[in-house]
C-alpha positions in Angstrom: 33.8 -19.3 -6.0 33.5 -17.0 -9.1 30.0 -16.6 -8.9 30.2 -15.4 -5.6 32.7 -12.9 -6.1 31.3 -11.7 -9.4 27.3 -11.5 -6.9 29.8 -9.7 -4.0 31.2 -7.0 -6.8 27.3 -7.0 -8.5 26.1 -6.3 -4.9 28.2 -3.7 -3.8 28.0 -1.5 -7.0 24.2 -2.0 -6.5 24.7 -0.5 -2.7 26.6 2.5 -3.8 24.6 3.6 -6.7 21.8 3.2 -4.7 22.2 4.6 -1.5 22.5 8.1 -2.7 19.0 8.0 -4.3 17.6 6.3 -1.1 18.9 9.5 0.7 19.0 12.0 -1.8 15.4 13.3 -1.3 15.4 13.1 2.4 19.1 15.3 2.3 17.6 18.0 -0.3 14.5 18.1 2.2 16.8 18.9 5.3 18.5 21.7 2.9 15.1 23.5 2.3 14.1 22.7 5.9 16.8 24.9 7.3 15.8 28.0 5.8 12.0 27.3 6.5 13.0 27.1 10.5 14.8 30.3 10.2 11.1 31.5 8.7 9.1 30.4 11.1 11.6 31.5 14.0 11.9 35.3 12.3 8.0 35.4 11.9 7.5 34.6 15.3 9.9 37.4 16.2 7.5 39.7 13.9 10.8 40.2 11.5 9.2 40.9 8.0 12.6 41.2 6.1 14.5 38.2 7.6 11.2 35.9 7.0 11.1 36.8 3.4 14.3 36.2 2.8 14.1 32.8 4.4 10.2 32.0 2.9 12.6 33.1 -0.8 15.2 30.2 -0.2 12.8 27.9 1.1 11.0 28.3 -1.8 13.4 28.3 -3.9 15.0 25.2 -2.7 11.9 23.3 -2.7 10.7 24.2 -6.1 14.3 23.0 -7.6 16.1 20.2 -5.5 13.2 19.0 -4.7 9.7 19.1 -6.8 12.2 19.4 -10.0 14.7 16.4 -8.6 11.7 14.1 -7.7 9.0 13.5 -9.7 8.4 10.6 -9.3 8.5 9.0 -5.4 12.3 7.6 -4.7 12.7 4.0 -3.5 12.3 5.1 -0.2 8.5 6.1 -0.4 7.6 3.4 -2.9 3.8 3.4 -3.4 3.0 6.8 -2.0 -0.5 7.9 -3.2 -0.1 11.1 -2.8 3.7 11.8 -4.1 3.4 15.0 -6.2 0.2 16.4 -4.6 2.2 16.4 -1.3 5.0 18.2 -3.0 2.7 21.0 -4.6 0.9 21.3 -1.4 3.8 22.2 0.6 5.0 24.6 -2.4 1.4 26.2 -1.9 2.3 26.8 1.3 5.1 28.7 1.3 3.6 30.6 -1.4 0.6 31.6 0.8 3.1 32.4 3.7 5.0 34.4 1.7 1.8 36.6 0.1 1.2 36.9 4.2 4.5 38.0 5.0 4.6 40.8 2.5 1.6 42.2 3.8 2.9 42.3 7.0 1.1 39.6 8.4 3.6 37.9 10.2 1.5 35.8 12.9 -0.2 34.4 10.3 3.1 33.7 8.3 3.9 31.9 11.1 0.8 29.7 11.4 0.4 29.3 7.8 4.4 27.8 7.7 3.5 25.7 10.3 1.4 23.3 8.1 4.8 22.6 6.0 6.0 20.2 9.3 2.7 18.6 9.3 2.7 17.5 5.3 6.1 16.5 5.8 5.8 14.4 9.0 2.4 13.0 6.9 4.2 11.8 4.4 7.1 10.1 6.6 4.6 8.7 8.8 2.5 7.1 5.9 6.0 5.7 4.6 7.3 4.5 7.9 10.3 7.1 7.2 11.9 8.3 10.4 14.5 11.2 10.7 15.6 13.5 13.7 12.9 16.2 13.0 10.2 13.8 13.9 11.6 13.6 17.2 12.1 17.7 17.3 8.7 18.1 16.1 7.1 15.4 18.1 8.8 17.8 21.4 6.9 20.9 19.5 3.2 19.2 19.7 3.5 18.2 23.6 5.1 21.7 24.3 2.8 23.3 22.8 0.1 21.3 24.7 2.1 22.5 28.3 2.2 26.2 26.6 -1.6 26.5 26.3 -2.0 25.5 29.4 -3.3 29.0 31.9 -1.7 29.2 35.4 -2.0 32.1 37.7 -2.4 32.2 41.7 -6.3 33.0 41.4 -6.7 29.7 38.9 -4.5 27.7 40.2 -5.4 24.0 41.3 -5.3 20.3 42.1 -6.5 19.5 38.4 -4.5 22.3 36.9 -1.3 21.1 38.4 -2.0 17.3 37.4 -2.3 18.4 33.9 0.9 20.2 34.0 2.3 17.4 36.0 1.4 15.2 33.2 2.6 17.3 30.3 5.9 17.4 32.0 6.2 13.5 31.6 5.5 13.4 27.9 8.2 16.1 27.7 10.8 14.9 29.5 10.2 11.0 27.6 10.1 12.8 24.4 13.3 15.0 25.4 15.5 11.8 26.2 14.0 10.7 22.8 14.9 13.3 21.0 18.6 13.2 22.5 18.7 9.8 21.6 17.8 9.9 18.1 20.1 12.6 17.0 22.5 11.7 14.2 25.8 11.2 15.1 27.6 14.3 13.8 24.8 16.4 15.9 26.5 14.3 19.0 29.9 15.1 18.5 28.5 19.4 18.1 29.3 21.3 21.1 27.0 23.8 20.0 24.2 21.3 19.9 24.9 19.7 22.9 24.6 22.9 24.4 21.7 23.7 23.2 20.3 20.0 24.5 21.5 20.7 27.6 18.9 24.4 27.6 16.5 22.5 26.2 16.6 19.7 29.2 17.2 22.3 31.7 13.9 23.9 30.7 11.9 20.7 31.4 13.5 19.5 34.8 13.2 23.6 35.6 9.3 22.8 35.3 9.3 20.1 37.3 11.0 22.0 40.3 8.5 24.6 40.0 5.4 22.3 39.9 7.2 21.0 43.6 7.3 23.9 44.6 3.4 24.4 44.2 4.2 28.5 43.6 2.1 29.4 40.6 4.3 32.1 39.6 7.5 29.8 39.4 5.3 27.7 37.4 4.1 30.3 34.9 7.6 31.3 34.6 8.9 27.8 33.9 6.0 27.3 31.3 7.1 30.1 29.5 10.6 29.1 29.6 10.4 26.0 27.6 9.4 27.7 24.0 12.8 30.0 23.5 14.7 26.7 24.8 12.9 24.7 22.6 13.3 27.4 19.8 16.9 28.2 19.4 17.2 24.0 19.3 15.1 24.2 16.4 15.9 27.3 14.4 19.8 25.6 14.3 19.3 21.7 14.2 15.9 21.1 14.3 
């Protein structure tokens, strides 16, 4: 009976030193993470002083808390082959975006930022690490798939609207996804719920339009879902 309350007291100090560090990197990722939204919302609003400032505390972040905190791979990406170059590459990036930004090249900014997801959702995928931006971000890719798509009246047709038809499937799975993987605090935010609740709205909003087989409803639904999507994002994303 000693033993295994002396292994129950051995096993629960070993739980609470060690959840922090199994965390730790993933938390002082979501801290930089929220300035880099509010960078690649402000460039796409063509807002050279705001995305500085946030492309600064991104970088700033980053380059502390995180390349300085980890240099070597937490327990949580044990046998990563490509630990530090992943951290140096995403450092590189917000180094390019900010040389962009203070030339005034805020489109590229953007596009340049955008590579900062993809090495982060790399490196959780290669790990088998999931968190709620993969579910945000996996929305961005199918959205952005819907957003390229070109509808006007002289265009429109049978193979144009199956497409769409199609795209609003994957969005409206990886919307209920999305909802269903947000953390628990997000759940009880009436702020985020609210902003859910556009970003749903958006979606079903396309599908009324593609019944309604009016192109111009539909191009105006398309373009709905980015700022729905965006103001999700910029906040909690």
């Amino acid at each position: 009976m000693k033993s295994l309350a002396v292994s129950a007291v051995v096993g629960a100090f070993l739980l609470t030193v060690s959840l922090p560090a199994f965390a730790g990197f993933d938390e002082d990722v979501t801290k930089a993470y929220a300035p880099y939204r509010v960078a690649l919302f402000k460039s796409n609003q063509n807002d050279k002083e705001a995305t500085e400032k946030a492309v600064g505390k991104f970088l700033t972040i980053w380059d502390g808390a995180v390349i300085a905190g980890y240099p070597n791979a937490p327990a949580r990406y044990a046998g990563e082959p490509d630990w530090s170059g992943t951290l140096a590459r995403i450092k590189v990036i917000g180094e390019k975006a900010m040389e962009a930004t203070r030339q005034g090249q805020l489109v590229e900014a953007h596009e340049i930022l955008e590579a900062v997801r993809d090495e982060l959702d790399s490196l959780r995928d290669r790990n088998g690490v999931r968190v709620f931006s993969n579910f945000v971000n996996a929305y961005h890719s199918a959205m952005e798939h819907v957003l390229t798509t070109k509808v006007s009246a002289d265009s429109w047709n049978r193979q144009t609207a199956g497409e769409l038809y199609a795209g609003y499937g994957v969005l409206s799975y990886l919307a209920e996804d999305l909802a269903a993987h947000a953390p628990s605090d997000l759940k009880a935010d009436e702020a985020f719920n609210g902003l859910l609740g556009d970003l749903m709205s958006s979606v079903e909003g396309l599908k009324a339009a593609l019944d309604s087989d009016d192109p111009a409803a539909i191009a105006k639904a398309v373009k709905a879902l980015k700022p729905a999507y965006a103001k999700l994002f910029v906040k909690f994303g």
